[in-house]
MMTF fields as JSON, N, C-alpha, C and O atoms, coordinates in Angstrom:
{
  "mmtfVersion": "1.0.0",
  "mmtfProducer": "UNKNOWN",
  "numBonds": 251,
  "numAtoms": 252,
  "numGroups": 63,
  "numChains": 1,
  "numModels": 1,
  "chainsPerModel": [1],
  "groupsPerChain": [63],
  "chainIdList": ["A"],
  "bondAtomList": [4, 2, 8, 6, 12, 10, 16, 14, 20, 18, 24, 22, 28, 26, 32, 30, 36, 34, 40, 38, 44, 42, 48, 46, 52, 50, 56, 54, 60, 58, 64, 62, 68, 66, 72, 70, 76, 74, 80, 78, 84, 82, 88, 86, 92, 90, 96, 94, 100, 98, 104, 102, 108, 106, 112, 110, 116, 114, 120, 118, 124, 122, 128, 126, 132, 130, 136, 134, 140, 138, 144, 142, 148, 146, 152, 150, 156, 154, 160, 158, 164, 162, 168, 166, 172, 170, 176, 174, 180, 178, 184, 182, 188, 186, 192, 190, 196, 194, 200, 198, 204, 202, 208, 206, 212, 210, 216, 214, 220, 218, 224, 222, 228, 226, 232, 230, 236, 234, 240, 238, 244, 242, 248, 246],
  "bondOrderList": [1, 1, 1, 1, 1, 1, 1, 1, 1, 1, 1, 1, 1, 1, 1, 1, 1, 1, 1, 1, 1, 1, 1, 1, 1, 1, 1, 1, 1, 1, 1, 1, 1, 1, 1, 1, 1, 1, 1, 1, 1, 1, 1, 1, 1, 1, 1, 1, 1, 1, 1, 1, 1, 1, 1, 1, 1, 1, 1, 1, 1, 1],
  "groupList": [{"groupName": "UNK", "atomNameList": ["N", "CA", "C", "O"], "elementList": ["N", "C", "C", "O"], "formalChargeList": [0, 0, 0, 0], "bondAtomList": [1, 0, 2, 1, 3, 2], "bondOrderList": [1, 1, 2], "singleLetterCode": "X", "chemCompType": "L-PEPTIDE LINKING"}],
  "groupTypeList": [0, 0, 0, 0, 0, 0, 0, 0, 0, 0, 0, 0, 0, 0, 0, 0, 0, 0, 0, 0, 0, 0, 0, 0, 0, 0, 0, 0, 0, 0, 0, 0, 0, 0, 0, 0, 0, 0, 0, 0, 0, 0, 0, 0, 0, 0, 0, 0, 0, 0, 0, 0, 0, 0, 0, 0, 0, 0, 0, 0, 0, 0, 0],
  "groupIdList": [1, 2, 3, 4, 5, 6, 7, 8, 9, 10, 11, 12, 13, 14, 15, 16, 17, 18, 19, 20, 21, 22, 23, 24, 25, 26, 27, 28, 29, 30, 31, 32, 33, 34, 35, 36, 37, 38, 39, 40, 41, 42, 43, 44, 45, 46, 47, 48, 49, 50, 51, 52, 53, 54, 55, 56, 57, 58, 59, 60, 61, 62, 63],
  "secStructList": [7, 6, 6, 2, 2, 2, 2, 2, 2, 2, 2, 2, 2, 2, 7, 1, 1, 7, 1, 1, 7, 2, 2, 2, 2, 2, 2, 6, 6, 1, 7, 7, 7, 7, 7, 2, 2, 2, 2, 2, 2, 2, 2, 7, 7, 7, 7, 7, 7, 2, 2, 2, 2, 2, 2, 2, 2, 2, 2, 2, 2, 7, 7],
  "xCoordList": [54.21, 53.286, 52.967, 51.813, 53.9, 53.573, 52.797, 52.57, 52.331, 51.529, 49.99, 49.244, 49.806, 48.728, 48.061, 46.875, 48.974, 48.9, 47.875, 46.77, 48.941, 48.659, 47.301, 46.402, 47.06, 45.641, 44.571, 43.696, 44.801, 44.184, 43.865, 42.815, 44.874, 44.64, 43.397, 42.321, 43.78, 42.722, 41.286, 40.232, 41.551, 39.783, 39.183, 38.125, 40.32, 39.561, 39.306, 38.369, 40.146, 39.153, 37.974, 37.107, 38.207, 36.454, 35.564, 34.68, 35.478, 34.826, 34.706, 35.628, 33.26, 32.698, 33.319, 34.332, 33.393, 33.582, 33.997, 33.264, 35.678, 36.358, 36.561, 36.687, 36.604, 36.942, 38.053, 38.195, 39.308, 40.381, 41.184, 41.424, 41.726, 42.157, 43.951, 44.714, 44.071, 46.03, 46.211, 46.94, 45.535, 44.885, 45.324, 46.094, 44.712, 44.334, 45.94, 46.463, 46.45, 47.16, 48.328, 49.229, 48.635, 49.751, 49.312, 50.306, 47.977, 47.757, 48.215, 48.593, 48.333, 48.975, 50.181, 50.474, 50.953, 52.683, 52.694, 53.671, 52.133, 52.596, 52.147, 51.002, 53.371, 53.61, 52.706, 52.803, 51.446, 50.768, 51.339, 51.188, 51.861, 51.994, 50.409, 49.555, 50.347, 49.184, 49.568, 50.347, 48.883, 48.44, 47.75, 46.546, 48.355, 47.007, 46.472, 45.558, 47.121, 47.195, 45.51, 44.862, 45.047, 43.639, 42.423, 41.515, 42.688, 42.198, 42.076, 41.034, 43.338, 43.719, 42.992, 42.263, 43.184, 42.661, 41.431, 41.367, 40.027, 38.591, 38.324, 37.415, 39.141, 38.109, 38.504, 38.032, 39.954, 40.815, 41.532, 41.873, 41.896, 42.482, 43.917, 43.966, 44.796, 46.467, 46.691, 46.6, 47.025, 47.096, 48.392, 49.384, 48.11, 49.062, 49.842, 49.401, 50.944, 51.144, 50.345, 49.898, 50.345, 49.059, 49.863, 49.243, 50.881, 51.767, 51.153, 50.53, 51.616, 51.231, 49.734, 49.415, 48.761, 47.229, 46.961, 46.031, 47.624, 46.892, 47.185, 46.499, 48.714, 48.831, 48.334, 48.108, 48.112, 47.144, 45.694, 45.262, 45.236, 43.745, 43.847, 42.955, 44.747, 45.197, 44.973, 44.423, 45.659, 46.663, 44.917, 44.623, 44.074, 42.996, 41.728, 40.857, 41.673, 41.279, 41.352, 40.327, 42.915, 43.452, 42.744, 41.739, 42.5, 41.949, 43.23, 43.387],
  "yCoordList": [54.14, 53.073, 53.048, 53.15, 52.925, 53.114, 54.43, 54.521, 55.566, 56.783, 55.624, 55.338, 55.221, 54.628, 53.388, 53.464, 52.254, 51.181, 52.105, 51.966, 52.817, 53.676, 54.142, 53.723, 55.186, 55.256, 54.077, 54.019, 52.984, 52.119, 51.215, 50.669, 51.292, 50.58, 51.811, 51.446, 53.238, 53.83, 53.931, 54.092, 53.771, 53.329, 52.114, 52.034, 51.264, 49.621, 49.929, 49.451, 50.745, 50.862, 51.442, 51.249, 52.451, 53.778, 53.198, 53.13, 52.501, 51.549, 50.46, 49.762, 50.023, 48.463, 48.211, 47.713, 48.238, 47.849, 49.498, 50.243, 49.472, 50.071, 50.271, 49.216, 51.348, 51.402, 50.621, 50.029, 50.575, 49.773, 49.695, 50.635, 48.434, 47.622, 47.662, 47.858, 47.392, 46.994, 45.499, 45.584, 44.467, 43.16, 44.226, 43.888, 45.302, 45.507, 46.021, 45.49, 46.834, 47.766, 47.094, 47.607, 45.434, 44.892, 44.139, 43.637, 43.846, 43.049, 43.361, 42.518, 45.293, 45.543, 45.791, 46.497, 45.417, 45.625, 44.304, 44.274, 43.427, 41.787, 41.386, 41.161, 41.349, 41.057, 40.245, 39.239, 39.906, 38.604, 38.334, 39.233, 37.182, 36.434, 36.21, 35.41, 37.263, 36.755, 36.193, 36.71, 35.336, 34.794, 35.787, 35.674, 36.546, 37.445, 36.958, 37.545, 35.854, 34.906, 34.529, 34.958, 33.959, 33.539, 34.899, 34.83, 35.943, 37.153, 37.945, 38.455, 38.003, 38.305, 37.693, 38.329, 36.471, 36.022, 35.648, 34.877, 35.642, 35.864, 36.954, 37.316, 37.688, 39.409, 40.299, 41.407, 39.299, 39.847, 40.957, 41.377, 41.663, 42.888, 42.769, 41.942, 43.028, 43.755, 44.476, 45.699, 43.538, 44.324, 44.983, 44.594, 46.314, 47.141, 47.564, 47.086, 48.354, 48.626, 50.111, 50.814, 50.336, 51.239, 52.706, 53.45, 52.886, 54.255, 54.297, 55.187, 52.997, 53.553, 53.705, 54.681, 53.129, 53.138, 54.394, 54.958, 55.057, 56.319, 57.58, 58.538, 57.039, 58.117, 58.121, 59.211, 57.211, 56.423, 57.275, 58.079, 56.872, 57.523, 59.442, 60.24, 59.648, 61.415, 62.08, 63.093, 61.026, 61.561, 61.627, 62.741, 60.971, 60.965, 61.945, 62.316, 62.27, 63.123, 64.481, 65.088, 65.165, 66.181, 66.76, 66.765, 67.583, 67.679, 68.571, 68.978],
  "zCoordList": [109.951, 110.258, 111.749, 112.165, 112.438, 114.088, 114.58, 115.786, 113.627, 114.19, 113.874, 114.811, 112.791, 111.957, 113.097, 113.418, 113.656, 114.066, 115.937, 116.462, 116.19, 117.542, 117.381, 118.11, 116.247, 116.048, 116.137, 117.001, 114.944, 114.939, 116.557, 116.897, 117.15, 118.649, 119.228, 119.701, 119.084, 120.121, 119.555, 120.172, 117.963, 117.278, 118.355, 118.98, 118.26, 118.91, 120.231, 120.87, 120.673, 122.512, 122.828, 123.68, 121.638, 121.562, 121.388, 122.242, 120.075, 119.03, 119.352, 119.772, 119.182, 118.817, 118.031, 118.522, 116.757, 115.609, 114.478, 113.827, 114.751, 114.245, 112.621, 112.0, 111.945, 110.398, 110.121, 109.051, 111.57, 110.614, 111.605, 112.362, 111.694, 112.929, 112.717, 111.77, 114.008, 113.886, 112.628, 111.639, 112.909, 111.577, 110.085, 109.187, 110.17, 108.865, 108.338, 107.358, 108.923, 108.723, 108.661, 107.998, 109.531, 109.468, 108.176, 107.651, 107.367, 106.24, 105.219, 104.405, 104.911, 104.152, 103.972, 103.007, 104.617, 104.948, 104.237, 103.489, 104.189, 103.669, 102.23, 101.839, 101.503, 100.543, 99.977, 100.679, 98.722, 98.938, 97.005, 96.177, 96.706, 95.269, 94.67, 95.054, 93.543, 93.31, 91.233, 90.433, 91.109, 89.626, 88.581, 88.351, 88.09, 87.335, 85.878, 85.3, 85.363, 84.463, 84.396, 83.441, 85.134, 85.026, 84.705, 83.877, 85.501, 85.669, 84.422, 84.01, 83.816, 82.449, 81.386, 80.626, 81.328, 80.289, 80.388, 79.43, 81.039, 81.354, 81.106, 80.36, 81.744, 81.195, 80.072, 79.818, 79.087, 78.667, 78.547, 77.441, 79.876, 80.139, 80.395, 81.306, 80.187, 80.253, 81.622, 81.732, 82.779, 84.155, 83.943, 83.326, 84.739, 84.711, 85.78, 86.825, 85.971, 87.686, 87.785, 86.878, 89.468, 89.695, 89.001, 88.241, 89.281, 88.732, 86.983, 86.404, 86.507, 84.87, 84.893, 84.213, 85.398, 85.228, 85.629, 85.052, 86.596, 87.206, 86.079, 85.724, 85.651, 84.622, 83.457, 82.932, 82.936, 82.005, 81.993, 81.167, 82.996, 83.423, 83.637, 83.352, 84.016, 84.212, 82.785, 82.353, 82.288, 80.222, 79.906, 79.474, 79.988, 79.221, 79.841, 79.053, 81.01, 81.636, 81.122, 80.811, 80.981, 80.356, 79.843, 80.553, 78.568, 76.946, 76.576, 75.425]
}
């Protein structure tokens, strides 16, 4: 993370307006609680974690 954050600082000195900030990079280190309860049941989909979905999506790719 500290090669990533270092980059991101020398985007912000080059750059007006950088692809992706030290903000961003510490946003995803932080844990966020989310509800998927509401989400679920509107679009009625079965959230999954990203490991099973990707393999999920691979398996069917295959032939």
């Amino acid at each position: 993370m500290g090669l990533a954050i270092l980059g991101a600082r020398l985007l912000s000195g080059i750059m007006r307006r950088p692809p992706v900030t030290v903000d961003n990079l510490i946003g995803l280190t932080e844990s966020t609680p989310l509800d998927l309860g509401p989400m679920a049941r509107d679009l009625k989909v079965a959230p999954m974690a990203l490991d099973a979905g990707l393999a999920l999506s691979l398996k069917e790719e295959i032939p």
